[in-house]
Every structure is written in C-alpha cells, then in structure tokens.
mmCIF file of the C-alpha atoms, coordinates in Angstrom:
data_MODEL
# 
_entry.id   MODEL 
# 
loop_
_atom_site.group_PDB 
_atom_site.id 
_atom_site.type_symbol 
_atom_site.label_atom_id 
_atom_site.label_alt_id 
_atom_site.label_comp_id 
_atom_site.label_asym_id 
_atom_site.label_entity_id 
_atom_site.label_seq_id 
_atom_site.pdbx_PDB_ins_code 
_atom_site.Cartn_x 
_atom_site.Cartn_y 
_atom_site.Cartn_z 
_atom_site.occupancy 
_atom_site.B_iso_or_equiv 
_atom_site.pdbx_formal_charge 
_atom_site.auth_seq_id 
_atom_site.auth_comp_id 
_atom_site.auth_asym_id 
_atom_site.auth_atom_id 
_atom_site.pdbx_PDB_model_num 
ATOM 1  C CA . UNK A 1 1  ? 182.343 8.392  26.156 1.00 0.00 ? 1  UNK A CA 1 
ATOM 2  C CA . UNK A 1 2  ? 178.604 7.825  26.220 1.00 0.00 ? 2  UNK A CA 1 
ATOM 3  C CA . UNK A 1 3  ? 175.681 9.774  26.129 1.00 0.00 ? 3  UNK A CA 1 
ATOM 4  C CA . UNK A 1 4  ? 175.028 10.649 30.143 1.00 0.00 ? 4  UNK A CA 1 
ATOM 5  C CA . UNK A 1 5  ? 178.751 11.405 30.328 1.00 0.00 ? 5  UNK A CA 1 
ATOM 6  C CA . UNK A 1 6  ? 178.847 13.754 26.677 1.00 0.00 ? 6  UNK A CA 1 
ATOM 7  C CA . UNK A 1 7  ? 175.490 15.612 28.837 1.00 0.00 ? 7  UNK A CA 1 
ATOM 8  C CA . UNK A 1 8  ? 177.355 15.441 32.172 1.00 0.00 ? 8  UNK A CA 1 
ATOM 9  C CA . UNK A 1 9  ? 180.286 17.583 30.683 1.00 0.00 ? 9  UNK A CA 1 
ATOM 10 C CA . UNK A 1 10 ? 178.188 19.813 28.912 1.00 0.00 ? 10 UNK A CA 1 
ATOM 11 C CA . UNK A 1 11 ? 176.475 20.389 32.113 1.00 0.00 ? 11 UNK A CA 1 
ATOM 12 C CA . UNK A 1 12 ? 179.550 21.223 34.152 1.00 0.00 ? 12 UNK A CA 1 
ATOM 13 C CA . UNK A 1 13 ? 180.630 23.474 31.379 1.00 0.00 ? 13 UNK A CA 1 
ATOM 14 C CA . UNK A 1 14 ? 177.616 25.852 31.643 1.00 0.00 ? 14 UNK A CA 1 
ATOM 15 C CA . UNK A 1 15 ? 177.287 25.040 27.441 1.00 0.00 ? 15 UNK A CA 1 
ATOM 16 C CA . UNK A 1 16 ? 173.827 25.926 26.040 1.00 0.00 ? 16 UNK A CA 1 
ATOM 17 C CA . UNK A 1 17 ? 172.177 23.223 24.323 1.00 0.00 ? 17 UNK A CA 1 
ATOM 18 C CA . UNK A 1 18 ? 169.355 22.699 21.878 1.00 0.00 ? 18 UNK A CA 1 
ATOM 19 C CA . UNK A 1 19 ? 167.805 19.735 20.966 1.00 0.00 ? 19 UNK A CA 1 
ATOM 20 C CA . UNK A 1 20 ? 167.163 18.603 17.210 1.00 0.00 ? 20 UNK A CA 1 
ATOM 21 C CA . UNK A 1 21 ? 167.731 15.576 15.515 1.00 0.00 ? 21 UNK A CA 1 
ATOM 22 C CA . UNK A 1 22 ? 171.246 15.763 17.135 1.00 0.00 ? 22 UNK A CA 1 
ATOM 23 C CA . UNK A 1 23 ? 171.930 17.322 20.523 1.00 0.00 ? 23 UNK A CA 1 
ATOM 24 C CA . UNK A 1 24 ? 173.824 20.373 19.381 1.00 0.00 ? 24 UNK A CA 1 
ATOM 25 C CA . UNK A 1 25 ? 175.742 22.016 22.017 1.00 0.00 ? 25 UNK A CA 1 
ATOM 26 C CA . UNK A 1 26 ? 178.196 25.532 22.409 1.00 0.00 ? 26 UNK A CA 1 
ATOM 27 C CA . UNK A 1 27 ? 179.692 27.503 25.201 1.00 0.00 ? 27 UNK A CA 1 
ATOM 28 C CA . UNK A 1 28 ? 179.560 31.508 25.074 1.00 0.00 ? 28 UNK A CA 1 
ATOM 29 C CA . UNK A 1 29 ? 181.995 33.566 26.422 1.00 0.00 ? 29 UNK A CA 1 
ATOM 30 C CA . UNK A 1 30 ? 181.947 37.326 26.611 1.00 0.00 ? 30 UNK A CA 1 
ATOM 31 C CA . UNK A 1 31 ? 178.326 37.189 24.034 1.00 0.00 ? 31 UNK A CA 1 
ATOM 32 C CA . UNK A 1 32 ? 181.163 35.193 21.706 1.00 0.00 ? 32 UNK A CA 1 
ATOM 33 C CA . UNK A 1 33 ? 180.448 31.334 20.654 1.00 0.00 ? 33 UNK A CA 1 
ATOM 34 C CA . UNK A 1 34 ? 183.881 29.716 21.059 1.00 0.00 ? 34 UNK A CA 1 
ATOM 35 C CA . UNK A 1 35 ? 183.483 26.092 21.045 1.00 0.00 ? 35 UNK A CA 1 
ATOM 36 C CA . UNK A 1 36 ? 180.559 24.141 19.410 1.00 0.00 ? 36 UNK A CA 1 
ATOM 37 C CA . UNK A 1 37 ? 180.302 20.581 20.237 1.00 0.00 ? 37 UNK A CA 1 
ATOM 38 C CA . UNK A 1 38 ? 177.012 17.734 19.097 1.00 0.00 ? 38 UNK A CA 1 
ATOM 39 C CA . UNK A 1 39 ? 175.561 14.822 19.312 1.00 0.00 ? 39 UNK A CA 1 
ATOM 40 C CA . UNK A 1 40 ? 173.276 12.050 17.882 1.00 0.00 ? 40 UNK A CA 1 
ATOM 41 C CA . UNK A 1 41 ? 170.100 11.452 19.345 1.00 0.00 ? 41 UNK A CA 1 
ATOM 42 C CA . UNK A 1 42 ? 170.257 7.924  18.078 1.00 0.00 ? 42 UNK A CA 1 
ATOM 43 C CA . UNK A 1 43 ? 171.558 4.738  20.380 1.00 0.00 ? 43 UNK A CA 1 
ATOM 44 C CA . UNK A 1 44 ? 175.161 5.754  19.284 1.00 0.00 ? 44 UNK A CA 1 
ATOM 45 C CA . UNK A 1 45 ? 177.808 6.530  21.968 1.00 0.00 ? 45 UNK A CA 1 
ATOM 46 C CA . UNK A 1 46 ? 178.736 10.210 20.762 1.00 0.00 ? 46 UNK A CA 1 
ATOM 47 C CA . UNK A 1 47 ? 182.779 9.068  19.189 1.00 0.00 ? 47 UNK A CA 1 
ATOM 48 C CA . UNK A 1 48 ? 185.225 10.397 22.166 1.00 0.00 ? 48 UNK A CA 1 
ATOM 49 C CA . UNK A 1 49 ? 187.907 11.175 19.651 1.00 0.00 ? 49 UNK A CA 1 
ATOM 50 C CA . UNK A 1 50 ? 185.656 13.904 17.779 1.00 0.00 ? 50 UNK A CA 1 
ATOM 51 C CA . UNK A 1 51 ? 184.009 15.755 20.823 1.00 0.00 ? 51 UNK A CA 1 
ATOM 52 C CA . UNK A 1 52 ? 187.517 15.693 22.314 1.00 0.00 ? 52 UNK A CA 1 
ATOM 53 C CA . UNK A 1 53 ? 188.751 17.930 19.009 1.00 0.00 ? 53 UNK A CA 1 
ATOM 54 C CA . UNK A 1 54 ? 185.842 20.027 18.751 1.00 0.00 ? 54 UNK A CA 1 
ATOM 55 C CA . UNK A 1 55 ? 186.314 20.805 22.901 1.00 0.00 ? 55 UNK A CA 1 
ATOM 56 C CA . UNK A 1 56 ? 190.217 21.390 21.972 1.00 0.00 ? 56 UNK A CA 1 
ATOM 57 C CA . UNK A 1 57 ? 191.189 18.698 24.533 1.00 0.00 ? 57 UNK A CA 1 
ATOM 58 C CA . UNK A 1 58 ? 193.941 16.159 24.482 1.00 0.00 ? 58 UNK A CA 1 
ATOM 59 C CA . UNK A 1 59 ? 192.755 12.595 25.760 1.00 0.00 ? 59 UNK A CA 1 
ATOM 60 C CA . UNK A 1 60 ? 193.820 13.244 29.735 1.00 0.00 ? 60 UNK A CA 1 
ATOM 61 C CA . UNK A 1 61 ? 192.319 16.652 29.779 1.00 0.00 ? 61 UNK A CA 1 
ATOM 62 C CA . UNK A 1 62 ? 188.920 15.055 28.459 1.00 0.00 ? 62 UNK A CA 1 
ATOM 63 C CA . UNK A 1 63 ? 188.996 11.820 30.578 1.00 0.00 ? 63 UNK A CA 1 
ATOM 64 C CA . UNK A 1 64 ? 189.264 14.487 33.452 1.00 0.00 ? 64 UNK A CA 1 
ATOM 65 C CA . UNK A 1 65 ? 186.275 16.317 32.251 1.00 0.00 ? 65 UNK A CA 1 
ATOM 66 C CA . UNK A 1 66 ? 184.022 12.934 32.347 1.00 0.00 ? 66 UNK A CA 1 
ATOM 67 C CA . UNK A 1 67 ? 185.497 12.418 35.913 1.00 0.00 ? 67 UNK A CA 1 
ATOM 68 C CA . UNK A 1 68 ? 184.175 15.356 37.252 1.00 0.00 ? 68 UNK A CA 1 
ATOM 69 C CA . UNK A 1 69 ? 187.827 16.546 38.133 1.00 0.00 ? 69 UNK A CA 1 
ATOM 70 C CA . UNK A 1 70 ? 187.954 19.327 35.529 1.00 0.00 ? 70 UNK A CA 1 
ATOM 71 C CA . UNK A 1 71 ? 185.744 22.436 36.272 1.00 0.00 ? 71 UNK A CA 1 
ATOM 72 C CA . UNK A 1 72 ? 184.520 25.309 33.719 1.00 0.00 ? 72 UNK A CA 1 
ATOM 73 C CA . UNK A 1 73 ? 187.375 27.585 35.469 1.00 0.00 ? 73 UNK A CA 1 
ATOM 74 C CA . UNK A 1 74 ? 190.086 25.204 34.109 1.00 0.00 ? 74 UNK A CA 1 
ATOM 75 C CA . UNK A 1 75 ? 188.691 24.193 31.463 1.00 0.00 ? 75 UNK A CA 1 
ATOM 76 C CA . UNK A 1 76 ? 188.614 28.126 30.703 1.00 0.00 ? 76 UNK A CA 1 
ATOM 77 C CA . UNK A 1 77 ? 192.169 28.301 31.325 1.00 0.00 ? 77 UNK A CA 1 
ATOM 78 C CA . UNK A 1 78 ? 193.062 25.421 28.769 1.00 0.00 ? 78 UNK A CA 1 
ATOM 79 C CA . UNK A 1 79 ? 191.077 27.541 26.116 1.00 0.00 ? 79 UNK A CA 1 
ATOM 80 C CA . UNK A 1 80 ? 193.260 30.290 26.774 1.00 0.00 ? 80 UNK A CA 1 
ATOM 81 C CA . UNK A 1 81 ? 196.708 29.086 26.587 1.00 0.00 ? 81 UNK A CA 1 
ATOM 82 C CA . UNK A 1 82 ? 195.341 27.642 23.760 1.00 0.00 ? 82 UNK A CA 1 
ATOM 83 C CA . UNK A 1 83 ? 194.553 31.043 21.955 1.00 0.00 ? 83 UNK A CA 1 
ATOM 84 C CA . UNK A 1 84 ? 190.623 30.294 21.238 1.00 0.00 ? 84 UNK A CA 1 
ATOM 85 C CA . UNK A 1 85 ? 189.808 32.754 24.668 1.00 0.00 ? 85 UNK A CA 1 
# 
C-alpha cells in the first residue's frame, strides 16, 4: 500500500483526517470514534499489514478497499459482524 492509495481509502471511507507530523486519520459513527488509522508524512509507504489491523480487515477485504471495490456501506457491515459497530 502506498501513500495515494492509504489517502484514496480514507477518502472513500468518509474518515476525518488531520495533518501533523503523521497523517492521523479516524472514522465517526453515531458522534463515536471507532477506528483510528495514521500515517507518516515521510517518503515511507504507510506498512499494509498495520493499517490493515487498525481498519480490522483481513488482507482480501483491504486489497478490495485499495481497488475501489469496497464502499463505506460494506465496509460498515464488516465492522459490525465484527462487534466494533
């Protein structure tokens, strides 16, 4: 994952972001924080692995996101089977 896809997915997942020394980076749901993602600002590629735990994804579910074929309705749905909704 690089940096224009880690901002792509952000994007699609309506997250509100803030830029510091890192890109920091949560979604709200219902005035409730419930997933809180970052990343450097640096030339480093933001490590897949880690943004794919804090967004409580498994690897197909995140290689979807990056390929625009997973939208902030599913992605919803995958946070609530998963208990964090």
């Amino acid at each position: 994952m690089n940096q224009r896809e880690f901002d792509r997915v952000m994007n699609k997942f309506g997250m509100q972001v803030k830029q510091t020394h890192h890109v920091l980076a949560w979604l709200v749901h219902d005035g409730k924080i419930v997933v809180r993602t970052r990343r450097s600002q640096g030339r480093k590629d933001p490590p897949a692995e880690l943004v794919r735990k804090q967004l409580h994804l498994d690897q197909r579910q995140l290689a979807d996101a990056v390929e625009c074929t997973l939208g902030l309705d599913a992605y919803l749905g995958i946070l609530r089977e998963k208990g964090i909704l």
